[in-house]
Backbone bond lengths (Angstrom), bond angles and torsions (degrees), N, CA, C in turn:
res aa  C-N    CA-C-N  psi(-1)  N-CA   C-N-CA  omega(-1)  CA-C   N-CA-C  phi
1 X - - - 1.438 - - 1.515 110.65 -
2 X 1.402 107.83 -39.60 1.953 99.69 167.27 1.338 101.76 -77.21
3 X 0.819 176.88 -74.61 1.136 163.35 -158.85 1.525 112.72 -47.49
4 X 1.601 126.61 -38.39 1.503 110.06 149.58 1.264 129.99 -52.53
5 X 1.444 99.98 -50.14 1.708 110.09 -167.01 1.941 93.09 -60.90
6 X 1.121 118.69 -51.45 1.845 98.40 -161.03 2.053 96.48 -75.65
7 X 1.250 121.75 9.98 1.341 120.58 175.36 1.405 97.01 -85.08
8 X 1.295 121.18 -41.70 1.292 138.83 -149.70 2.051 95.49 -73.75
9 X 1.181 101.91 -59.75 1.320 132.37 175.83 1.761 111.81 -39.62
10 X 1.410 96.28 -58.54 1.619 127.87 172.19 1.467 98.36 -41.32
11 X 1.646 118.40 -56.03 1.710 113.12 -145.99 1.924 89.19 -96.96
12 X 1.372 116.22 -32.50 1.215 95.68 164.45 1.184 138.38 -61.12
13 X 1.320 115.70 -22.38 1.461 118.09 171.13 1.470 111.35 -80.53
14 X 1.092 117.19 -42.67 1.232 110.16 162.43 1.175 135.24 -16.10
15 X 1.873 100.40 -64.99 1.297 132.81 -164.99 1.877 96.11 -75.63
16 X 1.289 108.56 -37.86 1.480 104.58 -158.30 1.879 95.38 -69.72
17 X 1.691 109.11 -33.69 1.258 125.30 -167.77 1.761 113.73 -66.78
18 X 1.076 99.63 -21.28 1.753 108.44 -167.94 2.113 97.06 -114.85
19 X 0.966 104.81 -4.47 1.774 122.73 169.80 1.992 97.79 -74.95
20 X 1.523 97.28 -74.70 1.466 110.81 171.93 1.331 123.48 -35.38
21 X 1.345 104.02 -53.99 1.753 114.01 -179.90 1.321 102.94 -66.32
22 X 0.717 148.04 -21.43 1.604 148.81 -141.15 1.933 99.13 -117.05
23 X 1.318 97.74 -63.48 1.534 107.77 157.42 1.397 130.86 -24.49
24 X 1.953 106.46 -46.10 1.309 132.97 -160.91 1.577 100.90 -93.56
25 X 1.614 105.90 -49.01 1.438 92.44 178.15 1.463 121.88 -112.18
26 X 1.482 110.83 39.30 1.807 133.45 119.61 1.420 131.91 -50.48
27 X 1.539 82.07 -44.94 1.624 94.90 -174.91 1.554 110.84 -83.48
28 X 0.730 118.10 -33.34 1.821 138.32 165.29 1.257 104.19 -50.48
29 X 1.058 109.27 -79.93 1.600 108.29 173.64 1.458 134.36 -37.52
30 X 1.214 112.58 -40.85 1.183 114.19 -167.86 1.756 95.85 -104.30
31 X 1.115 119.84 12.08 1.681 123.20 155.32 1.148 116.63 -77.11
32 X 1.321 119.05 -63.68 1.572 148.88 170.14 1.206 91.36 -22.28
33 X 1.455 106.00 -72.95 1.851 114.19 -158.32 1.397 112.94 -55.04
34 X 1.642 101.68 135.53 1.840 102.66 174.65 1.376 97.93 -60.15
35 X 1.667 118.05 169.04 1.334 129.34 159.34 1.216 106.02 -83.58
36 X 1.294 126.65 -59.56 1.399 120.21 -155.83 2.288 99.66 -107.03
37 X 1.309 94.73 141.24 1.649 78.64 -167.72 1.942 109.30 -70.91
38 X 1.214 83.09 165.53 2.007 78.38 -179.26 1.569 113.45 -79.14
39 X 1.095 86.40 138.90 1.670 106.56 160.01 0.952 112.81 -55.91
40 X 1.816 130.85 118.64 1.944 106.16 158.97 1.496 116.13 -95.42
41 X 0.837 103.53 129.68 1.904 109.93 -164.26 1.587 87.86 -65.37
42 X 1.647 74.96 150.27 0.846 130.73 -168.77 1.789 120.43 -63.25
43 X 1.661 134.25 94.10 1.325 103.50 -139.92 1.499 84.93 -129.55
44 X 1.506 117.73 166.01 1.441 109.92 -152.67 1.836 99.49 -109.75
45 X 1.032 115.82 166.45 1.457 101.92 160.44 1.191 147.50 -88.63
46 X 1.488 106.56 -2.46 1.283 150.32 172.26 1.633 118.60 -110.08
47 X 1.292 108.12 130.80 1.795 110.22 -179.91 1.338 100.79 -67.78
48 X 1.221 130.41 129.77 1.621 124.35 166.68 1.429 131.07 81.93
49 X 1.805 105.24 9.14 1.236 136.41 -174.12 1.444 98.40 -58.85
50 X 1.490 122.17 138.92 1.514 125.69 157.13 1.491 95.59 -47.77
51 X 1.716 102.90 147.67 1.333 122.04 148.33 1.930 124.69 -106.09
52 X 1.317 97.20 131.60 1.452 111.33 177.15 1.326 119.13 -52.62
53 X 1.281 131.09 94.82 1.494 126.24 -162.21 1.568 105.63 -106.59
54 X 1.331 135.83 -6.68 1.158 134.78 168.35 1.930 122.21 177.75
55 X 1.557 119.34 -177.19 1.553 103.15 160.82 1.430 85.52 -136.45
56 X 1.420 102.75 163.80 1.796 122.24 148.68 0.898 101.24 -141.49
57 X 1.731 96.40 157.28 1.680 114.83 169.49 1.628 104.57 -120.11
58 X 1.718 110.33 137.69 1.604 105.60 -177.52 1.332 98.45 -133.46
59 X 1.445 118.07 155.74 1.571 147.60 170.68 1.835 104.48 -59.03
60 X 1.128 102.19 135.70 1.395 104.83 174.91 1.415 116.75 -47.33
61 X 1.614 118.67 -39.84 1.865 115.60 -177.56 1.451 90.55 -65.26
62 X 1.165 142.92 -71.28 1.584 167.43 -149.78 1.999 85.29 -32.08
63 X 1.795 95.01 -63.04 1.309 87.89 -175.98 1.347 133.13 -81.01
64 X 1.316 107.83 -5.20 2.020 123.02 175.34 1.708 83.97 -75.72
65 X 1.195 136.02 -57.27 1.251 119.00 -148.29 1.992 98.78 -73.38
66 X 1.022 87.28 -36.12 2.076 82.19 178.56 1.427 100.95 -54.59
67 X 1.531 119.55 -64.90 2.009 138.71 -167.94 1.349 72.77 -36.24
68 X 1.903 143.90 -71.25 1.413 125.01 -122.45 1.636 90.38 -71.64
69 X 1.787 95.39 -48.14 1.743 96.37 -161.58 1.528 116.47 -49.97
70 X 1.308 111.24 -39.82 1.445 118.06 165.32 1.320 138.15 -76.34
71 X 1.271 109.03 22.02 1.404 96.27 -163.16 1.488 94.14 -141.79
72 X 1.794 117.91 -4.37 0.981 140.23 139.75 1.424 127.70 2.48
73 X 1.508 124.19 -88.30 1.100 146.39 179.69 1.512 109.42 -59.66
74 X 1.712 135.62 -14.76 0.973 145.50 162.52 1.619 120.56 -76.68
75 X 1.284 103.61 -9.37 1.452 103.67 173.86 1.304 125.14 -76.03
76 X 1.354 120.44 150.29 1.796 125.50 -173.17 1.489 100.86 -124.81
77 X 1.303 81.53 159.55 2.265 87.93 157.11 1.764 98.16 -76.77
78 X 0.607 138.95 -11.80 1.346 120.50 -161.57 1.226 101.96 -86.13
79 X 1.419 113.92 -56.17 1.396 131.85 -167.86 2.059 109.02 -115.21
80 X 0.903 137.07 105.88 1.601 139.24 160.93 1.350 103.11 -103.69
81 X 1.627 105.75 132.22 1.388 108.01 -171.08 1.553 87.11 -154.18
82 X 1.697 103.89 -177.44 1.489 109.73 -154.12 1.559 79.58 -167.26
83 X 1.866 112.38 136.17 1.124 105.69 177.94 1.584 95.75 -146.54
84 X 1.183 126.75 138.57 1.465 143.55 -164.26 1.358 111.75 -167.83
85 X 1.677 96.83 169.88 1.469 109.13 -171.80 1.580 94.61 -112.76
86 X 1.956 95.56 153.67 1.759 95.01 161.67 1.447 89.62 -125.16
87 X 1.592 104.76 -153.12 1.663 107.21 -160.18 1.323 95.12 -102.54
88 X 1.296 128.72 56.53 1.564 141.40 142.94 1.544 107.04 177.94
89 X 1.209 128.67 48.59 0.995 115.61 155.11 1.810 102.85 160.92
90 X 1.715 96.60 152.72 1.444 101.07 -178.28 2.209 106.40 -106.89
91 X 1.416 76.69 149.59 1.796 101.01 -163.49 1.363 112.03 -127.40
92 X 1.513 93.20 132.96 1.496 101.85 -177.52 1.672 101.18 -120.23
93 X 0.987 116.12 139.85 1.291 121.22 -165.84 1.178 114.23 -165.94
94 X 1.826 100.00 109.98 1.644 128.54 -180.00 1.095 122.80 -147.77
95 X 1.410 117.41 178.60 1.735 128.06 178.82 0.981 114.86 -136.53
96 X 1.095 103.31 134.29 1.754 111.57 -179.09 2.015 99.22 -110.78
97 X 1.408 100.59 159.56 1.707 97.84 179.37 1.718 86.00 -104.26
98 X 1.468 103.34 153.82 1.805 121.08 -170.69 1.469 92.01 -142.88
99 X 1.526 131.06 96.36 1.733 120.44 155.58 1.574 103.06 77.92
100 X 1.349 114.77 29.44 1.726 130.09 161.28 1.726 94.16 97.92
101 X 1.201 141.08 -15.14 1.564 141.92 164.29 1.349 134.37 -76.50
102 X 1.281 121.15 146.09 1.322 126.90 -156.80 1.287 97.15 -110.01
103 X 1.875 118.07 98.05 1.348 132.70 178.20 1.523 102.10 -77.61
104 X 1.788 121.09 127.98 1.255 121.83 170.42 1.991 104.04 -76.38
105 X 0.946 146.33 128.17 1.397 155.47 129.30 1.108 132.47 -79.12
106 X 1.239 113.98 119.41 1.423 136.37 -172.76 1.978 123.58 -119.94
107 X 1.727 103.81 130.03 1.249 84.76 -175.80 1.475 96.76 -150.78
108 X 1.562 93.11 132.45 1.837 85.46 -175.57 1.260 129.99 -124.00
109 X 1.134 147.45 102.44 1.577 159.61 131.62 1.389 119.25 22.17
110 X 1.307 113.22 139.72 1.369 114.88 148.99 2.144 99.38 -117.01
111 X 0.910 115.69 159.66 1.421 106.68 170.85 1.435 113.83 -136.02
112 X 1.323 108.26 144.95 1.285 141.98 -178.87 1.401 142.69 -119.97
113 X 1.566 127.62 127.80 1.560 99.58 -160.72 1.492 89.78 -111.12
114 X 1.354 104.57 146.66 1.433 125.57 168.98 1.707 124.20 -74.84
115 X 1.571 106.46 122.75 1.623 91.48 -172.61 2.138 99.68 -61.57
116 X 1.138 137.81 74.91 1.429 139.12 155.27 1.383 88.85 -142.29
117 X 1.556 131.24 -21.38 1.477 111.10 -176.77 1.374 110.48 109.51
118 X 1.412 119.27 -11.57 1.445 118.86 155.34 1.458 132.83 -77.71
119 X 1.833 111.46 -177.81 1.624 80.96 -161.73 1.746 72.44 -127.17
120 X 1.514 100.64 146.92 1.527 124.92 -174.49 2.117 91.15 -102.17
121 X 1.463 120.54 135.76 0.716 131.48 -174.41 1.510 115.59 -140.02
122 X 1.090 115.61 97.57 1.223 132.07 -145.98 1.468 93.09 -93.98
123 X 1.600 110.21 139.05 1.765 91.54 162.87 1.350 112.38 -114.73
124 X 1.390 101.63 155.58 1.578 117.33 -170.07 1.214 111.22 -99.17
125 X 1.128 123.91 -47.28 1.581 133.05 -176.78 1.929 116.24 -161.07
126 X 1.042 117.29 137.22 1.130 158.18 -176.12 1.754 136.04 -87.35
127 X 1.366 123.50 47.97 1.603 109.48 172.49 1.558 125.08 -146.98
128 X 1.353 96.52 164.54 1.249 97.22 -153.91 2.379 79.57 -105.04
129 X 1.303 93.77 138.99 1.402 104.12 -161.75 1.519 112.30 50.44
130 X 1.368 131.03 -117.53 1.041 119.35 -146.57 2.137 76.23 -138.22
131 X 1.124 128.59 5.17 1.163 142.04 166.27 1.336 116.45 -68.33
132 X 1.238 131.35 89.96 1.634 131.35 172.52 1.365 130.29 -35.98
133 X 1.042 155.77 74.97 1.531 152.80 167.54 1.763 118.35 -58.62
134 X 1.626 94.47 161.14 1.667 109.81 175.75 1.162 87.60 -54.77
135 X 1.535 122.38 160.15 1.367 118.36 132.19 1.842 127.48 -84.84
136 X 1.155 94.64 -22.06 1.612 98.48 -167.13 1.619 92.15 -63.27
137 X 1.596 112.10 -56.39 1.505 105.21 -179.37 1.227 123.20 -63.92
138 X 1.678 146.08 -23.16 0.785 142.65 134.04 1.571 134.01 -23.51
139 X 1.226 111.59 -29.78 1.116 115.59 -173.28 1.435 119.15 -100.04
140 X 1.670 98.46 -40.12 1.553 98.29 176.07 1.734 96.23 -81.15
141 X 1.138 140.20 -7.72 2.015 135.80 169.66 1.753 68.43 -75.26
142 X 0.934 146.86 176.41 1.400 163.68 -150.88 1.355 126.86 39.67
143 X 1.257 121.38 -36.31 1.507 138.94 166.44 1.255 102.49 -75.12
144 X 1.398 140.93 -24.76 1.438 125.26 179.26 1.067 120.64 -113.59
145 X 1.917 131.75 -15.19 0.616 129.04 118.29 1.629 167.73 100.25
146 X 2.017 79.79 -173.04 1.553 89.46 160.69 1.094 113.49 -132.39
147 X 1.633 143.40 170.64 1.518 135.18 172.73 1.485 116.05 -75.17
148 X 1.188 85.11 98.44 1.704 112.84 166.78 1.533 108.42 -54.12
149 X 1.668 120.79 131.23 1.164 114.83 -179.39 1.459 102.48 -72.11
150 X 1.223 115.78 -175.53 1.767 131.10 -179.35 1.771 107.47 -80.73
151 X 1.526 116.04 -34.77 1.197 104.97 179.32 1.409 132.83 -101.71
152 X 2.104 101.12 38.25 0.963 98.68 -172.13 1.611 95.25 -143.45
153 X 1.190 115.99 138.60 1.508 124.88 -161.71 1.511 104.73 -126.34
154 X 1.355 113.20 104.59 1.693 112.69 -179.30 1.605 103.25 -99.19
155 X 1.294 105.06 153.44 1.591 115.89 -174.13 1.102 108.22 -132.52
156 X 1.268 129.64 84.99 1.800 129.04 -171.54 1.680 106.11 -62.62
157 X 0.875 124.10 -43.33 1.259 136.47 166.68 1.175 134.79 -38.90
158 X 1.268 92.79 -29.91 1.760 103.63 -178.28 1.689 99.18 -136.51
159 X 1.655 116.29 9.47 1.396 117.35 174.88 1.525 106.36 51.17
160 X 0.915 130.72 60.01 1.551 131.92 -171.81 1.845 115.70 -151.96
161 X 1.051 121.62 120.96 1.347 102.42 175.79 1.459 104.50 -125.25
162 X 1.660 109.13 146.00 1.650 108.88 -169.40 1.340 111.10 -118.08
163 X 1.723 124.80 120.51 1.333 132.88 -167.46 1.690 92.70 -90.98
164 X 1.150 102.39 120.27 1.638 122.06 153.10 1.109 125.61 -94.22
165 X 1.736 98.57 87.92 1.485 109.97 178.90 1.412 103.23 -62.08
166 X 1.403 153.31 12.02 1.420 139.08 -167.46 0.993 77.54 -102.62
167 X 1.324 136.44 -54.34 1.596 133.45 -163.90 1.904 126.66 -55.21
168 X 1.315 89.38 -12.24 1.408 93.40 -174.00 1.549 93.04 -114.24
169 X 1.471 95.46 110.52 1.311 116.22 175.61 1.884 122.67 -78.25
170 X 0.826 88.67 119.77 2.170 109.89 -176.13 1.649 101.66 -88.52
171 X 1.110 108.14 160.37 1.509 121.01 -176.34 1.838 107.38 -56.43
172 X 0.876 104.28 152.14 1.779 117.51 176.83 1.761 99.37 42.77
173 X 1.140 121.85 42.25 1.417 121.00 152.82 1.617 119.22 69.10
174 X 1.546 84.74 32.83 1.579 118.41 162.42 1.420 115.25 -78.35
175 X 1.490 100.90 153.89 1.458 114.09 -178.35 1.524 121.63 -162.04
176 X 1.140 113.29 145.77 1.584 93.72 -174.33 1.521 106.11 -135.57
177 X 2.030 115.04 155.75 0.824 119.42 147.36 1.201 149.54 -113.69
178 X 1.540 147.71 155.20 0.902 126.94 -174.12 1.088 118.63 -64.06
179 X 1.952 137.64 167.49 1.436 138.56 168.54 1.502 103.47 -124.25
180 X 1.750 111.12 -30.54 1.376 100.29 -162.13 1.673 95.23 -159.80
181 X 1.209 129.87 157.20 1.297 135.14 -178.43 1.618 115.56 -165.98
182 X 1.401 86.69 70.39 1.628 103.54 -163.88 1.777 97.36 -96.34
183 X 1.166 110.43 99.73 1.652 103.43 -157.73 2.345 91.25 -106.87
184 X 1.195 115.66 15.56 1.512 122.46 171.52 1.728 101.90 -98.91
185 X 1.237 99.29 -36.74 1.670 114.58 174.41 1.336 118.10 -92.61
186 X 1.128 132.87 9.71 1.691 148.12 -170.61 1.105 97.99 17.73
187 X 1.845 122.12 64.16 1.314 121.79 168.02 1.527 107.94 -138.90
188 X 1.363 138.10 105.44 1.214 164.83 -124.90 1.966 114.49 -134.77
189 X 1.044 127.05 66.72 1.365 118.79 -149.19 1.564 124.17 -94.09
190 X 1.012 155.41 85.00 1.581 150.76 -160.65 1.446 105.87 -92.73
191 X 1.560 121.18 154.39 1.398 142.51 159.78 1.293 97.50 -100.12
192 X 1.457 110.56 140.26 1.592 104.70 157.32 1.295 111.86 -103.25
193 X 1.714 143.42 139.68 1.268 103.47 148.51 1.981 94.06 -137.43
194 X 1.750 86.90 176.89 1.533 85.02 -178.32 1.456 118.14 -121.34
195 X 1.093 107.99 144.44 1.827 116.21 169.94 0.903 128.52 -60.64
196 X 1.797 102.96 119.55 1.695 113.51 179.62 1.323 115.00 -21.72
């Protein structure tokens, strides 16, 4: 009977011993293990490729009130102008002084987004008061001038001028392109992304 009982003794410890271990490398395990699974970054197909850092979509006022804030520092005495969208079409609208008078100028858009993400800005019509003008000459008298910013490319020729949103540089080496510029639908859409 002692010889059962310390057998007996034997397999419980055993049992209690391989309970513990088992316990221990539960607990092990589930240390080890990440919680949340990994991300595999994100890798481009291109060396030095922009990365996609976000989208928004904005209301046509949303974006007249940014165009004014930005477009700010481009203003002259010579020329004050104001450029915005309505619900079919984008407008530029300024005055220039001619022989001590304050000529109203007017020039109006259709817009278009470019598969690169720029916006093609087509012009529709052309005058200064209620007086019709060329556009081609209109455009190249504007290209020569006044100082045209860098991210904006006029084409008298083809009456078209093309905004390079890449060119207009955003904080920490942001940039955006257009996706959509549905200005009947007051829905206006940008990608952001940023440079390696």
């Amino acid at each position: 009977m002692k010889q059962n009982k310390a057998n007996l003794w034997k397999y419980f410890f055993l049992i209690l011993l391989a309970m513990n271990m088992a316990f221990v490398g539960v607990i092990a395990y589930r240390v080890i293990q990440p919680r949340e699974q990994s991300i595999s970054k994100v890798s481009s197909s291109k060396e030095g490729a922009a990365i996609k850092a976000g989208s928004f979509i904005t209301s046509r006022e949303e974006l007249n009130n940014t165009a004014a804030a930005f477009l700010e520092e481009y203003q002259s005495k010579g020329l004050q102008y104001e450029f915005y969208t309505t619900s079919s079409q984008v407008l530029f609208q300024g005055t220039y002084k001619l022989l001590g008078y304050d000529i109203p100028l007017y020039v109006y858009f259709e817009p278009y987004v470019l598969k690169n993400g720029n916006v093609q800005l087509e012009v529709t019509s052309v005058s200064a008061g209620t007086l019709t003008l060329p556009k081609k000459e209109v455009l190249t008298y504007i290209t020569n001038a006044y100082d045209i910013p860098k991210f904006l490319e006029i084409k008298p020729k083809k009456s078209e001028i093309i905004l390079s949103l890449k060119d207009i540089k955003l904080s920490n080496g942001l940039y955006a392109k257009a996706t959509e510029f549905n200005l009947a639908n007051d829905r206006i859409s940008f990608d952001l992304f940023k440079e390696p």
